[in-house]
Backbone of each chain as ProteinMPNN parsed JSONL, in Angstrom:
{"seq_chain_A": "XXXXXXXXXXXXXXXXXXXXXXXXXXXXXXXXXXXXXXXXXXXXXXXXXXXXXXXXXXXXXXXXXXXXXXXXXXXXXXXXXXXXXXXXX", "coords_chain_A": {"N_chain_A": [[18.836, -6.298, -31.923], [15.765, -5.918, -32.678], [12.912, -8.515, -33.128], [10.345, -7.001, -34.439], [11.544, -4.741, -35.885], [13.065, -6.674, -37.206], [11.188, -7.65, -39.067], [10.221, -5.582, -40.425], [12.353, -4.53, -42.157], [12.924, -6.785, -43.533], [10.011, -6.677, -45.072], [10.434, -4.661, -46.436], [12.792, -4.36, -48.031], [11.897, -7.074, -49.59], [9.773, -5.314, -50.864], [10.602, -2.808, -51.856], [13.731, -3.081, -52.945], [15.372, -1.564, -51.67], [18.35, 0.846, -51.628], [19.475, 1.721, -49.398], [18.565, 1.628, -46.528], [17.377, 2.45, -43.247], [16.158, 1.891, -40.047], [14.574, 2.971, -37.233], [13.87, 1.968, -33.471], [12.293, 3.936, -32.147], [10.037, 3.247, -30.041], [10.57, 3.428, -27.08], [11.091, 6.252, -26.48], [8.411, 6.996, -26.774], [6.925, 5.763, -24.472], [5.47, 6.369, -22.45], [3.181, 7.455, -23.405], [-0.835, 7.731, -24.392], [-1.207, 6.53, -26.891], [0.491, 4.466, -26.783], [-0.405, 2.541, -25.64], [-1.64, -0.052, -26.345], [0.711, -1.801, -27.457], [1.65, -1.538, -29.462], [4.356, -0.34, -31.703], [6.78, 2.716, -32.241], [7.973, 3.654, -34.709], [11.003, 4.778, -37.212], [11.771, 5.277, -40.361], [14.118, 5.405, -43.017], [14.216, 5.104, -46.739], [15.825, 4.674, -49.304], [14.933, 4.42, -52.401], [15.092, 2.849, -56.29], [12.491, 2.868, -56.993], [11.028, 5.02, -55.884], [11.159, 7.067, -57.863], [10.183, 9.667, -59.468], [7.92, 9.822, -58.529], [5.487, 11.512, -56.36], [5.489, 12.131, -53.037], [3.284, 11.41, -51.358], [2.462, 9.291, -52.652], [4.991, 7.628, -52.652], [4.891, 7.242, -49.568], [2.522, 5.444, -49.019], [3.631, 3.665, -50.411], [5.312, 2.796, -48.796], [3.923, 1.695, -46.536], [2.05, 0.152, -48.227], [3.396, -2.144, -48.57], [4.335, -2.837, -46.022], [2.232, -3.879, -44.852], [0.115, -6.017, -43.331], [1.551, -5.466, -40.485], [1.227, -2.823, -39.826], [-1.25, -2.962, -38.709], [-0.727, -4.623, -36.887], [1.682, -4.366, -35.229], [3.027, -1.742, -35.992], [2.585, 1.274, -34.187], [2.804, 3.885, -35.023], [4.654, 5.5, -37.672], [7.234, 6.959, -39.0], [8.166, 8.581, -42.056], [10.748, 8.455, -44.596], [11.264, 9.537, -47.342], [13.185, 8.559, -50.233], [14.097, 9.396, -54.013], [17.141, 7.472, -55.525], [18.929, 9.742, -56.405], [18.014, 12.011, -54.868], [19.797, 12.269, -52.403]], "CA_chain_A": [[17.916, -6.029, -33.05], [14.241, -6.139, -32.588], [11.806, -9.062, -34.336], [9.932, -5.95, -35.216], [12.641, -4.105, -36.988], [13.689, -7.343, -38.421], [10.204, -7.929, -40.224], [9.966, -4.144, -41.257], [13.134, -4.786, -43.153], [12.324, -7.919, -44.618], [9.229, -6.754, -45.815], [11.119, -3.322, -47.212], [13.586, -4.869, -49.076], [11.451, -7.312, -50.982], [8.542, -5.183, -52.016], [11.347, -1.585, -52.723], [14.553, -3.067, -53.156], [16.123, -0.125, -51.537], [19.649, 1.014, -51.949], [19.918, 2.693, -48.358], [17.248, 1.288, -45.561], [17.151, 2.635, -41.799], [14.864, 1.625, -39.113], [15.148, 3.132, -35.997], [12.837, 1.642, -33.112], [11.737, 5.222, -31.495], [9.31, 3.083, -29.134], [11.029, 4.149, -26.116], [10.478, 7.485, -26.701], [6.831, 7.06, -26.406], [6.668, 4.665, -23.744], [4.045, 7.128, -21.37], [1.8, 8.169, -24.053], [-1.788, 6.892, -24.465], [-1.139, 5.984, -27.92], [1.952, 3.4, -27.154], [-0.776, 1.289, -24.47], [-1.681, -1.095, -27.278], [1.618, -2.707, -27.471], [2.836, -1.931, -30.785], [5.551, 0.412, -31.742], [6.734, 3.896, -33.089], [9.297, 3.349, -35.697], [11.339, 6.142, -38.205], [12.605, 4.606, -41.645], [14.695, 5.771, -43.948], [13.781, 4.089, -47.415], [16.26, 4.905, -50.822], [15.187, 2.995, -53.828], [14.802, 3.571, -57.493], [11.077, 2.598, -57.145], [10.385, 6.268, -55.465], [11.641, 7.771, -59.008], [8.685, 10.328, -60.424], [6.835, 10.001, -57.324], [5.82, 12.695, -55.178], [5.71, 11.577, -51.213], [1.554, 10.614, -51.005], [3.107, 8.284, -53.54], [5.903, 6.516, -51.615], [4.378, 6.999, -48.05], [1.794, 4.997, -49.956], [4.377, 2.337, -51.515], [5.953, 1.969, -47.817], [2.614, 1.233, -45.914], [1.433, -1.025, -48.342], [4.952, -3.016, -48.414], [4.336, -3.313, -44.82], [0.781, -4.513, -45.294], [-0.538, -5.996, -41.759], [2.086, -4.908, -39.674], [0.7, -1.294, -39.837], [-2.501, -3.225, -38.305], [-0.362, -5.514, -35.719], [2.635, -4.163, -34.59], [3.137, -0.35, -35.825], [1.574, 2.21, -33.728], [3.302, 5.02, -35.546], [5.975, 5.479, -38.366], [8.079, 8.599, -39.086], [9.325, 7.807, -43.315], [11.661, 9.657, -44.966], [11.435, 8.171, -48.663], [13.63, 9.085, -51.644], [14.943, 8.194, -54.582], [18.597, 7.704, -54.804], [19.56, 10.769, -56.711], [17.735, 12.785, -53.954], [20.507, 11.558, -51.255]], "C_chain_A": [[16.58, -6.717, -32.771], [13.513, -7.588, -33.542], [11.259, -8.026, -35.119], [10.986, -5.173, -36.163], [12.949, -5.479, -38.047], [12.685, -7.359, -39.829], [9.852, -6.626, -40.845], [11.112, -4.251, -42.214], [13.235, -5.521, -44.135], [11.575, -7.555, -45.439], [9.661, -4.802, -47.084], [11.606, -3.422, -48.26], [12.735, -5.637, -49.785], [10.843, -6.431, -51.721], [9.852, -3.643, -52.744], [12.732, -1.946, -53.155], [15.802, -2.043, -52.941], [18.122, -0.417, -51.665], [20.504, 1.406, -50.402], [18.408, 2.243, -47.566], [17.82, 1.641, -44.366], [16.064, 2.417, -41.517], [15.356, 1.912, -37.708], [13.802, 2.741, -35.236], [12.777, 2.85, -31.745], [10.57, 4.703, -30.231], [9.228, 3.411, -27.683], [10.548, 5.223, -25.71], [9.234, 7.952, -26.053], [5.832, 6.515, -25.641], [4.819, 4.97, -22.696], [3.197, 7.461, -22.077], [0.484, 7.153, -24.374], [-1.363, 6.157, -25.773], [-0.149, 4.645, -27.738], [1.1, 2.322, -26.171], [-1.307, 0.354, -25.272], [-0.835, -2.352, -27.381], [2.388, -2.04, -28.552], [4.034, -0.413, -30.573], [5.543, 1.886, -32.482], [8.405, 3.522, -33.838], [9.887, 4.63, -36.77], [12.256, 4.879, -39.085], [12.906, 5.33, -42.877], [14.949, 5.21, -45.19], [14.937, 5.0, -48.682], [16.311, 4.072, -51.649], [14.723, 3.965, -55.032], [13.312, 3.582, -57.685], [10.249, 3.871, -56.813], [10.379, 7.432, -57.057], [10.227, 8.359, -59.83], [7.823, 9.88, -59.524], [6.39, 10.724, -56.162], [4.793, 11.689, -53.687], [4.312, 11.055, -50.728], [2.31, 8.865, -51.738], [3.881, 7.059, -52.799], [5.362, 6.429, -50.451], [3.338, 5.382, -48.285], [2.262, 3.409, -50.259], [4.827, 1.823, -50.151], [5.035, 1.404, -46.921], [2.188, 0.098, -46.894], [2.577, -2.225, -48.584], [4.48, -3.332, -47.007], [3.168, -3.783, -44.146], [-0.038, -4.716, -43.924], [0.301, -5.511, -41.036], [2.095, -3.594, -38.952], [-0.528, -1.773, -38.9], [-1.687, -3.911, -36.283], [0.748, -5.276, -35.003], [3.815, -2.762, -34.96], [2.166, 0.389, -35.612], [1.998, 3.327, -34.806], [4.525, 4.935, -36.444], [6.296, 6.869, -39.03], [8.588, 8.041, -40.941], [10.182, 8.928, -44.032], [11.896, 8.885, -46.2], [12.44, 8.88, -49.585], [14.183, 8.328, -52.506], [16.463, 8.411, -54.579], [19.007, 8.816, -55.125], [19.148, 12.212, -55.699], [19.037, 12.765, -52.667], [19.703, 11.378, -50.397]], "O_chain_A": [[16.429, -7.934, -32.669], [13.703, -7.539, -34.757], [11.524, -7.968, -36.319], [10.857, -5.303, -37.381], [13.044, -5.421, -39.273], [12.983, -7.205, -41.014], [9.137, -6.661, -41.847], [10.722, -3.996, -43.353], [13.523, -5.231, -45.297], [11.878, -7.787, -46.609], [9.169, -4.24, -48.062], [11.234, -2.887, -49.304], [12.533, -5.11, -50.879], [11.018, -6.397, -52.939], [9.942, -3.494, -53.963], [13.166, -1.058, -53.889], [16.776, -1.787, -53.649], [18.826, -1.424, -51.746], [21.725, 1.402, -50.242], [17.31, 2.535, -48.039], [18.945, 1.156, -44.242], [15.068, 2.568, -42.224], [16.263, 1.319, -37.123], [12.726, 2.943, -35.801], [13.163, 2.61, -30.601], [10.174, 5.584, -29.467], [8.171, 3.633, -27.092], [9.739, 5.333, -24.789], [9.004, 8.825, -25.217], [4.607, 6.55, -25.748], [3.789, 4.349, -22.434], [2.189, 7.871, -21.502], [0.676, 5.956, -24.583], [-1.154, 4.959, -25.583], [-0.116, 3.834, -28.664], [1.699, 1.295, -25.85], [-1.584, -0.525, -24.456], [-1.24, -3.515, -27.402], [3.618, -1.989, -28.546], [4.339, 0.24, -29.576], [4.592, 2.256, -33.171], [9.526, 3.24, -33.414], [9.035, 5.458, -37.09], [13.023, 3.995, -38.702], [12.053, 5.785, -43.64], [16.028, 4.619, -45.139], [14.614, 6.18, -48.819], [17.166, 3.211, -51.856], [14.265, 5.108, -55.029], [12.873, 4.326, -58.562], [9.095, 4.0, -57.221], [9.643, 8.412, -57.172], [9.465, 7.724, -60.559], [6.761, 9.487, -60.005], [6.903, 10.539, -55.059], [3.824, 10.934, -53.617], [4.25, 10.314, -49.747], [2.499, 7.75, -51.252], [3.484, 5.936, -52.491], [5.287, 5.247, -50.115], [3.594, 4.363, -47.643], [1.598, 2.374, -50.323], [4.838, 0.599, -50.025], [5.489, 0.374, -46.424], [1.953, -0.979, -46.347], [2.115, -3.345, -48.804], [4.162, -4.52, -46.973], [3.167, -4.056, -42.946], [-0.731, -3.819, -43.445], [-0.328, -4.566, -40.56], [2.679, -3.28, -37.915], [-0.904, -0.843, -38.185], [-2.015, -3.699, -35.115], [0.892, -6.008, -34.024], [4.955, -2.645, -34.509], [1.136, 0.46, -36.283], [1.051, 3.538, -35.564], [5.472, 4.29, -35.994], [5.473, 7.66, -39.489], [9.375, 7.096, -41.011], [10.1, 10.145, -43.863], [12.541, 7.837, -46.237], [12.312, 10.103, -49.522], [14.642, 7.196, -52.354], [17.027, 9.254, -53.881], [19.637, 9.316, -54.193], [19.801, 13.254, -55.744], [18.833, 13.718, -51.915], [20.032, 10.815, -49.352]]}, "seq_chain_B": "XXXXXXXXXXXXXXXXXXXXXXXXXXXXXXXXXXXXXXXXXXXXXXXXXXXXXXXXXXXXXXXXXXXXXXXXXXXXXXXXXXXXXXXXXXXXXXXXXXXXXXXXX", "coords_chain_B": {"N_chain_B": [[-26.404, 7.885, -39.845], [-24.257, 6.121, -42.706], [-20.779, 5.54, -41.827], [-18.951, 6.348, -43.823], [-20.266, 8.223, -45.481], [-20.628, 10.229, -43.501], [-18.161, 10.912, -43.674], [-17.304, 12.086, -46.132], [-19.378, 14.205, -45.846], [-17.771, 15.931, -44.155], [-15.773, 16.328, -45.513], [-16.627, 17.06, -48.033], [-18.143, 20.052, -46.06], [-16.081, 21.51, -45.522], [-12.92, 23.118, -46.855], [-10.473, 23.026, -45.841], [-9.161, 20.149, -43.875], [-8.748, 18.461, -40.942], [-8.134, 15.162, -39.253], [-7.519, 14.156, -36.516], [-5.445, 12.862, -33.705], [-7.101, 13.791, -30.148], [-7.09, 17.782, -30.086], [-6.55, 20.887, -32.064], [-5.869, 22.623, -29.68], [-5.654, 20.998, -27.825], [-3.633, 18.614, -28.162], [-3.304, 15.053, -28.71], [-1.644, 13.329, -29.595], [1.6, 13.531, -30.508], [2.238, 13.437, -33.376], [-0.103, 14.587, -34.023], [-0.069, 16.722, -33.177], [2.263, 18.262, -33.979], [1.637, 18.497, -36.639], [-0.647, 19.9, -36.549], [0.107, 22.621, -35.278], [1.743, 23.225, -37.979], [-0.107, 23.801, -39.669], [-1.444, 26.255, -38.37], [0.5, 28.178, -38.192], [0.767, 28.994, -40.554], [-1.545, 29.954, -40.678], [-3.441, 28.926, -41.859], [-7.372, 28.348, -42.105], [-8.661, 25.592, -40.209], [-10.932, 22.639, -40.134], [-10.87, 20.581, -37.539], [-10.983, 17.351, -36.776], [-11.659, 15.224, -34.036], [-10.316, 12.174, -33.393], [-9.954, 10.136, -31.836], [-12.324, 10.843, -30.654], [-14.187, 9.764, -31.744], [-14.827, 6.908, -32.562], [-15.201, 5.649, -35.044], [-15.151, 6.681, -37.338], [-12.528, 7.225, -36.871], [-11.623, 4.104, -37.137], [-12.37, 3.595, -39.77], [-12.189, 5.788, -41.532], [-8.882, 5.034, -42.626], [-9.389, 3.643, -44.531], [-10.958, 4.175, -46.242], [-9.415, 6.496, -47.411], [-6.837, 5.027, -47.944], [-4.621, 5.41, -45.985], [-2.992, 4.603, -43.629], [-2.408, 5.46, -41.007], [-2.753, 7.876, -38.453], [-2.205, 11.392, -38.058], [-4.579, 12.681, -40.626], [-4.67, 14.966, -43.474], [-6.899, 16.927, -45.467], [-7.229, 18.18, -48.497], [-9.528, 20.382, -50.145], [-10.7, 17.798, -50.434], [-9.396, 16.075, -50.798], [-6.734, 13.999, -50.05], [-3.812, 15.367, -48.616], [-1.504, 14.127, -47.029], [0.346, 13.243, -44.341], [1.635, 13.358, -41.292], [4.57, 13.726, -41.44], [4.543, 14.074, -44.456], [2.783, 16.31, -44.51], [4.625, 18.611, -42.793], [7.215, 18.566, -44.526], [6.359, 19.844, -46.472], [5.162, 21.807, -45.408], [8.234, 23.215, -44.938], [8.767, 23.552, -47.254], [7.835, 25.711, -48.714], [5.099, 25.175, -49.402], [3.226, 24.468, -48.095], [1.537, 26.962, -47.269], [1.05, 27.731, -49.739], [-0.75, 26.191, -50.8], [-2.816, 26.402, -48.785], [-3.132, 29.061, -48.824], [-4.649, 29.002, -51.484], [-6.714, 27.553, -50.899], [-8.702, 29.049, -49.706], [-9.153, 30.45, -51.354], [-10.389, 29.532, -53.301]], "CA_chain_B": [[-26.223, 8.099, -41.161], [-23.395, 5.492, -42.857], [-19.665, 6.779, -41.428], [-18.371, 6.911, -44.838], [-21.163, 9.335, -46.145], [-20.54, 11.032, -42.729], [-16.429, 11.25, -43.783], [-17.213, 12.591, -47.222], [-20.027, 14.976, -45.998], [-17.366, 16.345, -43.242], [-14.867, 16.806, -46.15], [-17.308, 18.541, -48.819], [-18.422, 20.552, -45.81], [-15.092, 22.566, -45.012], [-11.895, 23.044, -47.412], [-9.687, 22.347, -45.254], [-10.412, 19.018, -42.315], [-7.791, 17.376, -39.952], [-8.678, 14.036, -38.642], [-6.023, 13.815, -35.654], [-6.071, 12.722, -31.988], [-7.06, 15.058, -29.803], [-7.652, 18.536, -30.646], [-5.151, 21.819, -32.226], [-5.763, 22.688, -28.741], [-5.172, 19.786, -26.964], [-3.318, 17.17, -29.342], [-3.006, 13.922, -27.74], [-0.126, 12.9, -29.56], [2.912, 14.55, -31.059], [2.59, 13.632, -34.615], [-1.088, 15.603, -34.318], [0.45, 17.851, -32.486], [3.069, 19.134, -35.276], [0.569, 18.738, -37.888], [-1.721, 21.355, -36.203], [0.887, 23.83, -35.226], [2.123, 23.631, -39.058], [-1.459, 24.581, -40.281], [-1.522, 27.329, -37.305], [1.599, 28.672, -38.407], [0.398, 29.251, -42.24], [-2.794, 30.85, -40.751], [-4.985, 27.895, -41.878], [-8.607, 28.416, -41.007], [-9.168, 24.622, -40.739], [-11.73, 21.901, -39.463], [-10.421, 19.341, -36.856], [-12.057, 15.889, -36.102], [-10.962, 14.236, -33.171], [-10.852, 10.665, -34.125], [-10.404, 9.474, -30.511], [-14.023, 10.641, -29.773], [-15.302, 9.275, -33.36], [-13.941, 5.734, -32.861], [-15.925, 4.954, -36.184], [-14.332, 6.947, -38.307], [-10.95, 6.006, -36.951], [-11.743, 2.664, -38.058], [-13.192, 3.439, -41.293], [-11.27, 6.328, -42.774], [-8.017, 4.76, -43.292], [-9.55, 2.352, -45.779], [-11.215, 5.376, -47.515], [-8.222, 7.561, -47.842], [-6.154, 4.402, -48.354], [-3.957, 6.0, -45.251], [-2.796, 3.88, -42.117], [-2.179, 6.199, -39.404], [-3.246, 9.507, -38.019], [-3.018, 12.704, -38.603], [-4.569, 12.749, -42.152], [-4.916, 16.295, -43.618], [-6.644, 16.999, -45.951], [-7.26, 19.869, -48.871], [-10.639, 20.382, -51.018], [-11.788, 16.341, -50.383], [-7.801, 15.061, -51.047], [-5.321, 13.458, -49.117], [-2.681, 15.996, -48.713], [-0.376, 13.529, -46.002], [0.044, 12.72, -42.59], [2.856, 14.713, -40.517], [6.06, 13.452, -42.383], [4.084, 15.332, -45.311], [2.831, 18.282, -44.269], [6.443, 18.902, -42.734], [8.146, 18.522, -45.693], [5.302, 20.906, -47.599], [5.182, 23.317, -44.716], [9.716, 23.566, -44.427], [8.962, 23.981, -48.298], [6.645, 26.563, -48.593], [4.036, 24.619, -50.218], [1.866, 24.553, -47.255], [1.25, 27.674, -47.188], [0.43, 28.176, -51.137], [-2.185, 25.319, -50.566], [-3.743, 27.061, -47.82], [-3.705, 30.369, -49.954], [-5.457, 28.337, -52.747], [-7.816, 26.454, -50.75], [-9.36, 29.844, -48.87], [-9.289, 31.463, -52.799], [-11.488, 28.637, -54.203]], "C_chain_B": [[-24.117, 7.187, -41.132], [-22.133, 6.125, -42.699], [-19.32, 7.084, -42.443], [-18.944, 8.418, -45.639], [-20.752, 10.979, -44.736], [-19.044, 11.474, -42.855], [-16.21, 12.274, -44.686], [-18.503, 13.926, -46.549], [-19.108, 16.086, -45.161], [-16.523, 16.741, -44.248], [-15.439, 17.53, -47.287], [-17.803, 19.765, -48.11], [-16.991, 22.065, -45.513], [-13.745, 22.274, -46.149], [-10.987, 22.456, -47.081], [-9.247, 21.331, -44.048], [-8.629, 18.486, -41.964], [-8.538, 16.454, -38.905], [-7.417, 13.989, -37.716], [-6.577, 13.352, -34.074], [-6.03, 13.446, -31.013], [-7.662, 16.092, -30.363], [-6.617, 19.663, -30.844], [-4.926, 22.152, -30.427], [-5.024, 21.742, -27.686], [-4.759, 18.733, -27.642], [-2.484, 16.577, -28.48], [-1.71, 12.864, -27.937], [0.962, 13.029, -30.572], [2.615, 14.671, -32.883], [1.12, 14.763, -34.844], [-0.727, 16.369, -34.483], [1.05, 19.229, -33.53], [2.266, 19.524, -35.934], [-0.393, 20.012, -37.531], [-0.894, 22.519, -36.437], [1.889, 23.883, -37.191], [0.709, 24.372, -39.448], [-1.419, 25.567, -39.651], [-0.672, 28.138, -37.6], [1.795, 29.082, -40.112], [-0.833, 30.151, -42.219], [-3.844, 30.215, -41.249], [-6.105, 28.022, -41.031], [-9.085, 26.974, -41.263], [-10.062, 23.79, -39.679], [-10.931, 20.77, -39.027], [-11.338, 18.362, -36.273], [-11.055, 15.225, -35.268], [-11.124, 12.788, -33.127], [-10.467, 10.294, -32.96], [-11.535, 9.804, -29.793], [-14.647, 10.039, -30.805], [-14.802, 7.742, -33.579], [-14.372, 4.648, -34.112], [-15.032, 5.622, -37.358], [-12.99, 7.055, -38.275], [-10.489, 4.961, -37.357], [-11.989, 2.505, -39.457], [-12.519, 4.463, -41.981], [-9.821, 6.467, -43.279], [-8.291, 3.756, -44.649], [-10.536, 3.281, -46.702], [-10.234, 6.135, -48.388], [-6.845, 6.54, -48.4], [-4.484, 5.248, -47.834], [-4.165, 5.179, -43.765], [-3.278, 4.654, -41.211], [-3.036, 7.762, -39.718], [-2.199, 10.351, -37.26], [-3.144, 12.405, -40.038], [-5.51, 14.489, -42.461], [-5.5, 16.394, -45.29], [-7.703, 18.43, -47.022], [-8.426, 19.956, -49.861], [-11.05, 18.491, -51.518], [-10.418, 15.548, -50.552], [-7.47, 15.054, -50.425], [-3.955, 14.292, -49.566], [-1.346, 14.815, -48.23], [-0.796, 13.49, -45.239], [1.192, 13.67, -42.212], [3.648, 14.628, -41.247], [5.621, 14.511, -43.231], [3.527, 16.169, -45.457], [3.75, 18.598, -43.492], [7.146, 19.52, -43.427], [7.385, 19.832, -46.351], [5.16, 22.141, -46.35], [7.365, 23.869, -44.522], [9.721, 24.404, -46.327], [8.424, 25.016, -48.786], [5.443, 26.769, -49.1], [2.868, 24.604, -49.833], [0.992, 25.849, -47.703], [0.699, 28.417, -48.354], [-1.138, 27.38, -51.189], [-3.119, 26.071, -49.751], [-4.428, 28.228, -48.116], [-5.328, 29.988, -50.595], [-6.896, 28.129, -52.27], [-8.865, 27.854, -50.601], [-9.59, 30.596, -50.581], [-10.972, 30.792, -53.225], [-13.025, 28.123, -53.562]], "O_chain_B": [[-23.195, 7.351, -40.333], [-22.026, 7.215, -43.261], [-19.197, 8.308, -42.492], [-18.306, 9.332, -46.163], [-20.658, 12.186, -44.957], [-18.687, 12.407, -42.137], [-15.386, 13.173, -44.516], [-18.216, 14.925, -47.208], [-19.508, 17.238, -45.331], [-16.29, 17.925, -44.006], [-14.885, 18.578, -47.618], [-18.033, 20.717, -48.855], [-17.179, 23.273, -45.369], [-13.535, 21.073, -46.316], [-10.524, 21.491, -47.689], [-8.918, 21.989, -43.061], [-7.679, 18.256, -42.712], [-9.294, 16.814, -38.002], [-6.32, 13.779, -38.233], [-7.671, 13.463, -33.522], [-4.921, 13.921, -30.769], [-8.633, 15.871, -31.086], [-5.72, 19.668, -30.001], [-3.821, 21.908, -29.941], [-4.033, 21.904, -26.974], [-5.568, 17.811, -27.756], [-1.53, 16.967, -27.807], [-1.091, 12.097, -27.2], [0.863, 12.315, -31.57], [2.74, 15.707, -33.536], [1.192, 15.655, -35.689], [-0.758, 17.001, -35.539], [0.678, 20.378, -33.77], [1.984, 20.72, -36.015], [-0.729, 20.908, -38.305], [-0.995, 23.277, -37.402], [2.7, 24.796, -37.342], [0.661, 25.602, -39.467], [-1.294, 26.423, -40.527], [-1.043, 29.249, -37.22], [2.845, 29.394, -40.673], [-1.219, 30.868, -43.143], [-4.992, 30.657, -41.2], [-6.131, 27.917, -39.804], [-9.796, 26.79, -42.251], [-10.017, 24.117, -38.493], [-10.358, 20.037, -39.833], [-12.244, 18.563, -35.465], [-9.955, 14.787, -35.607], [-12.207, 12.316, -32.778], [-11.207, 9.316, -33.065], [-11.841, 9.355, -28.688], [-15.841, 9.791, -30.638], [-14.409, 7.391, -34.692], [-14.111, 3.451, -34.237], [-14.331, 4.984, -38.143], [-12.272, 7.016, -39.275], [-9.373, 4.725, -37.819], [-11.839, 1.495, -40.144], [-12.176, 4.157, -43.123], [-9.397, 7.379, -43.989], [-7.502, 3.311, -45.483], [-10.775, 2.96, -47.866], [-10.221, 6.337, -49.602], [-5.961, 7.025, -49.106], [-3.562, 5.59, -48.574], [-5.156, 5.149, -43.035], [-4.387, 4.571, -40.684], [-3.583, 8.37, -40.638], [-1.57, 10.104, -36.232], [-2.198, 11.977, -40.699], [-6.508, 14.967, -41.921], [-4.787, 16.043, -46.231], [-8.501, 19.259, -46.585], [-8.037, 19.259, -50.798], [-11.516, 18.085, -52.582], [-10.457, 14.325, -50.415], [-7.587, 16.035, -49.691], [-3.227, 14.026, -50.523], [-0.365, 14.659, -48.957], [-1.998, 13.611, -45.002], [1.532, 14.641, -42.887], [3.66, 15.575, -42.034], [6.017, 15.664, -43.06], [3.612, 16.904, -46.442], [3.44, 19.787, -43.565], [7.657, 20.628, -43.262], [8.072, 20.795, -46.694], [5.067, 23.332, -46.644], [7.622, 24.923, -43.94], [10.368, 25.4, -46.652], [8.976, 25.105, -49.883], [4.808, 27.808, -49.28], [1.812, 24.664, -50.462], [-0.044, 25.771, -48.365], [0.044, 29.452, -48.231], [-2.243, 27.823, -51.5], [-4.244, 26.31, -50.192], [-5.603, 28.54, -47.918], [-6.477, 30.377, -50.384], [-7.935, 28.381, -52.881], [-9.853, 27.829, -51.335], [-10.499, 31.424, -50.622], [-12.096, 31.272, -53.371], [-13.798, 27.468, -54.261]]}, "name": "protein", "num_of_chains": 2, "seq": "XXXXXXXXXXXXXXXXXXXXXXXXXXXXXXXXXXXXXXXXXXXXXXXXXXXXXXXXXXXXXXXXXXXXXXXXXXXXXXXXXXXXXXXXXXXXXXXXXXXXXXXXXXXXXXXXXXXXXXXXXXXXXXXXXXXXXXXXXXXXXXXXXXXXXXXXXXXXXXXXXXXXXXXXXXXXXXXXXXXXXXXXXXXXXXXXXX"}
């Protein structure tokens, strides 16, 4: 398990309290592309909390970027999200 | 002329604008990539900015749009999404009502 994954989780769970969190670290993936010569990462997260409830997806994309505050600046190149709330599965 | 005025004059100038890297033609990296070929695939007649030749307004219009990353798409001066959501709005067939709309108005 990654530092990076760990602190994307950390900072997941406090600010959404999710019910259902994935983080997959897709960096691999993208190892040859110009975009990945920076350093940082491409990540996909799977976020279910009640906090997405009556929010359409600008909304949560929105709620999971600013939950993850600098890290979007310092150590995600790219993130894939997949938000819902729980009754969505 | 200030980039922000130059962000907003680029988005009152055309309905529909994609800021991505690269170009629909040549997109430099995957999440563009999709994002184009969804608009392309709805028949969107839209304006693309390559924000790896504009390295000003790469810097400056995520803190306008209050949007990290790139691709940002978006529809009469709004933030539609980034790929995840035009995805979701093109599998749904939402894109493609927007795109209607935009070319109506």
């Amino acid at each position: 398990m990654s530092a990076r994954v760990d602190s994307i989780r950390e900072r997941l769970t406090v600010a959404l309290a999710p019910l259902e969190l994935a983080i997959e670290d897709e960096s691999h993936r993208h190892a040859g592309h110009a975009g990945a010569r920076d350093g940082r990462g491409h990540f996909r997260v799977r976020v279910v909390s009640a906090a997405f409830r009556g929010q359409l997806p600008l909304a949560r994309h929105r709620a999971v970027y600013a939950a993850l505050g600098e890290l979007m600046q310092t150590d995600i190149h790219a993130l894939a999200i997949d938000a819902r709330a729980p009754e969505e599965g | 002329m200030d980039v922000i005025e130059r962000i907003k004059g680029t988005l009152a100038g055309h309905p529909i604008v994609l800021f991505m890297k690269g170009t629909p033609q040549f997109p430099m990296c995957g999440f563009s990539s999709r994002t184009a070929q969804a608009l392309k695939a709805v028949g969107a007649d839209f304006h693309s900015v390559n924000v790896l030749e504009d390295p000003e307004v790469r810097a400056n219009l995520p803190r306008y749009s209050n949007w990290p990353t790139f691709p940002q798409l978006f529809i009469h001066g709004e933030l539609i999404g980034g790929c995840d959501i035009t995805l979701e709005l093109y599998e749904s067939g939402e894109l493609e009502r927007l795109v209607q709309d935009a070319r109506k108005a």
